[in-house]
LUMLUM-698237 format. One line per 10 residues: number of its first residue (from 1); for each residue x, y negated, z of C-alpha. Coordinates in steps of 0.5 Angstrom, whole numbers, plus 500, padded with zeros to 3 digits. Example, Ala and Ser with C-alpha at 12.3 -4.5 7.8 and 13.67 -1.06 7.14 Angstrom:
<sites>
1> 525,509,516 ~ 527,502,514
</sites>
This chain:
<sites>
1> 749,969,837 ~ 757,968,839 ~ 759,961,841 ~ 764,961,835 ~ 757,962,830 ~ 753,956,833 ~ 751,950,830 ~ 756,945,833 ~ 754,938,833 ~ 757,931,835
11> 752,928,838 ~ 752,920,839 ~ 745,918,843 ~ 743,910,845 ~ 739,908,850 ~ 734,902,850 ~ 731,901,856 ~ 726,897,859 ~ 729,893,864 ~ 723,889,867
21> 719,890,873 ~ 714,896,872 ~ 720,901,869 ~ 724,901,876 ~ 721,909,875 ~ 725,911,869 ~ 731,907,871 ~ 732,910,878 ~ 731,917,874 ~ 737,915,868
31> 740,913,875 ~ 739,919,879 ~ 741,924,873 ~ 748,921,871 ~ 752,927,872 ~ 748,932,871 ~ 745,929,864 ~ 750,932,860 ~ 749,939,864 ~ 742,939,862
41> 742,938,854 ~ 747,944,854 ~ 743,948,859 ~ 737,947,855 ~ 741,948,848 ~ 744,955,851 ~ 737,956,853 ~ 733,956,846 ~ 729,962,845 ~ 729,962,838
51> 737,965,837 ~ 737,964,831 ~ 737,957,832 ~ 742,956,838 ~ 746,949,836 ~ 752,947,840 ~ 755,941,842 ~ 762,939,840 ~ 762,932,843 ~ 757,927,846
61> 758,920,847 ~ 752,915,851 ~ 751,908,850 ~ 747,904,853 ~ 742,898,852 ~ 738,895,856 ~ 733,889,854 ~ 728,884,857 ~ 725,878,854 ~ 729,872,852
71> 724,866,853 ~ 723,869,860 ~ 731,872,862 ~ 735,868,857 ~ 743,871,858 ~ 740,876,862 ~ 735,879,856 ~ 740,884,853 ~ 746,888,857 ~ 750,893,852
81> 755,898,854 ~ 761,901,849 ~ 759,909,848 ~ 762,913,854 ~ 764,920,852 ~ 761,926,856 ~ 762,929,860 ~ 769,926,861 ~ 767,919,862 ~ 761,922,867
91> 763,917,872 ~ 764,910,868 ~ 757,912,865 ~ 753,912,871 ~ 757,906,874 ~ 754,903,868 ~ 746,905,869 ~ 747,903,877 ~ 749,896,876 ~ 741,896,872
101> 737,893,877 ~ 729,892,875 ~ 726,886,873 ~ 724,879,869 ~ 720,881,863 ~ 715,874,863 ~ 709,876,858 ~ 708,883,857 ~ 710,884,851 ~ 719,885,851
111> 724,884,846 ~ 725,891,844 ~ 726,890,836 ~ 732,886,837 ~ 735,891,842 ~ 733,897,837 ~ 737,893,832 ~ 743,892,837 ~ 743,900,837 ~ 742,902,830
121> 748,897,829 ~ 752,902,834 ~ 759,905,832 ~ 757,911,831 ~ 761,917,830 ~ 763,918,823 ~ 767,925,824 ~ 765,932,823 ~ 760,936,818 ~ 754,936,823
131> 752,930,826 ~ 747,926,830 ~ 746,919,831 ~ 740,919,837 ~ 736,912,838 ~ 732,914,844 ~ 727,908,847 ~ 724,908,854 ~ 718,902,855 ~ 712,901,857
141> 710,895,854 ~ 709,892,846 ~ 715,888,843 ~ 715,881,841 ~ 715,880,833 ~ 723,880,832 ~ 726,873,832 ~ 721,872,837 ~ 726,868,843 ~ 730,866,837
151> 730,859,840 ~ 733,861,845 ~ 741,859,846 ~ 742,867,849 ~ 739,870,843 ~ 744,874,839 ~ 747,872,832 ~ 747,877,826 ~ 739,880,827 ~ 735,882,823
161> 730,876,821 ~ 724,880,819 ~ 721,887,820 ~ 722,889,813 ~ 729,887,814 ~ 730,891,820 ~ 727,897,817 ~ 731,896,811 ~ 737,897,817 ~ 733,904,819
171> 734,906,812 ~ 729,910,809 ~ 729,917,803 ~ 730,911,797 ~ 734,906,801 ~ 740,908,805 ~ 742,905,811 ~ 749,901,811 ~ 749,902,819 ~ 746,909,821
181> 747,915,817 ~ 740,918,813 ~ 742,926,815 ~ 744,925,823 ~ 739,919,825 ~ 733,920,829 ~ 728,915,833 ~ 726,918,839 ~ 720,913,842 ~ 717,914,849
191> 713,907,848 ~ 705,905,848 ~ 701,906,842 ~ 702,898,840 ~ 704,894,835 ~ 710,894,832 ~ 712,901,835 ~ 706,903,832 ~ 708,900,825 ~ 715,904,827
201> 710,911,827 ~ 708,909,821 ~ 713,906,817 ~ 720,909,819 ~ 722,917,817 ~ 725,922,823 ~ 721,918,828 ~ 719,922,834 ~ 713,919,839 ~ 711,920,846
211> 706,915,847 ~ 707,912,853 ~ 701,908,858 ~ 702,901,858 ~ 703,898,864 ~ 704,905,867 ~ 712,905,867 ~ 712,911,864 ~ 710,915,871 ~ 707,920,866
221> 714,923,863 ~ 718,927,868 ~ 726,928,867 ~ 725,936,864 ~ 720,933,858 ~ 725,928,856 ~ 730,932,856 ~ 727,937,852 ~ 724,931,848 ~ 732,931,846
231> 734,936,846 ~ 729,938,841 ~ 732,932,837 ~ 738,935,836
</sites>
């Protein structure tokens, strides 16, 4: 297929990282393929065996949200980047993942709804016929009901109070979303079988689960499945 044929798309992606402890593995291996990360979605895509299906990318921004637990981390329970535009702002996303050290967390479960919250209240790009708007999550562990770490003074204005609320922000096929577009948005959980990433499963439309071993750091998923896993997204 010639390259002026293919499905071209504008690709936004958000990464929710558990940054506690026992997800050291994951972060050194986002760490380790910073520059090359952008290469290897499009040598993927370039590669699909179907030809009928070969898509292109148009653009790719990246953004960033790396989470803990508000109780036990307070004003270091959340860390979010702006979207860095790939592969020309290569280097400010890699200096981004690099300053991610693995820590914290107090009791397993994290607080990883407000940080899905967070990334499905991203700018998204609006631009373009074709368009993705990926939310990928990387933990080990379960999450705290949202509002959980509410007492908190670190804990953000302006999240959801519920997780009726927070779906209702995902949208579903008879109820848009005011934040995410309905046709582009995909949920790419890499995340253990366990409330409430399991009501997730269920619930929500465009999900897609790699269920994780909890307390394992996710050892289990190499770089090249992730990969795969996103490009299969797109």
């Amino acid at each position: 297929m010639q390259a002026d044929m293919m499905m071209k798309y504008n690709v936004d992606m958000v990464f929710c990282i558990d940054a506690t402890g026992s997800m050291k593995k994951v972060i050194d291996m986002v760490k380790d393929n910073a520059l090359n990360f952008y290469r290897d979605v499009v040598e993927s895509m370039e590669n699909a065996p179907d030809q009928m299906q070969k898509k292109s990318i148009n653009t790719m921004r990246i953004r960033v949200v790396i989470y803990r637990d508000y109780k036990a981390d307070h004003d270091m329970a959340m860390m979010t980047t702006r979207f860095f535009k790939l592969p020309e702002e290569e280097e400010q996303f890699r200096d981004a993942i690099n300053s991610v050290q693995a820590h914290g967390g107090g009791d397993e479960p994290e607080d990883g709804l407000e940080a899905l919250a967070y990334a499905i209240r991203s700018d998204w790009n609006k631009e373009g016929i074709k368009k993705r708007n990926i939310i990928v999550v990387w933990t080990d562990a379960s999450t705290h009901p949202i509002g959980y770490g509410s007492s908190d003074p670190a804990y953000p204005g302006g999240m959801p109070r519920s997780f009726s609320e927070l779906t209702e922000w995902w949208g579903d096929e008879q109820m848009e979303s005011p934040f995410i577009n309905d046709n582009a948005k995909r949920l790419i959980l890499f995340a253990p079988e366990r409330p409430a990433w399991t009501d997730i499963v269920d619930s929500w439309n465009n999900v897609i689960h790699y269920p994780s071993v909890a307390g394992e750091g996710m050892e289990e998923f190499t770089y090249r499945e992730i990969i795969d896993a996103i490009y299969n997204s797109i």
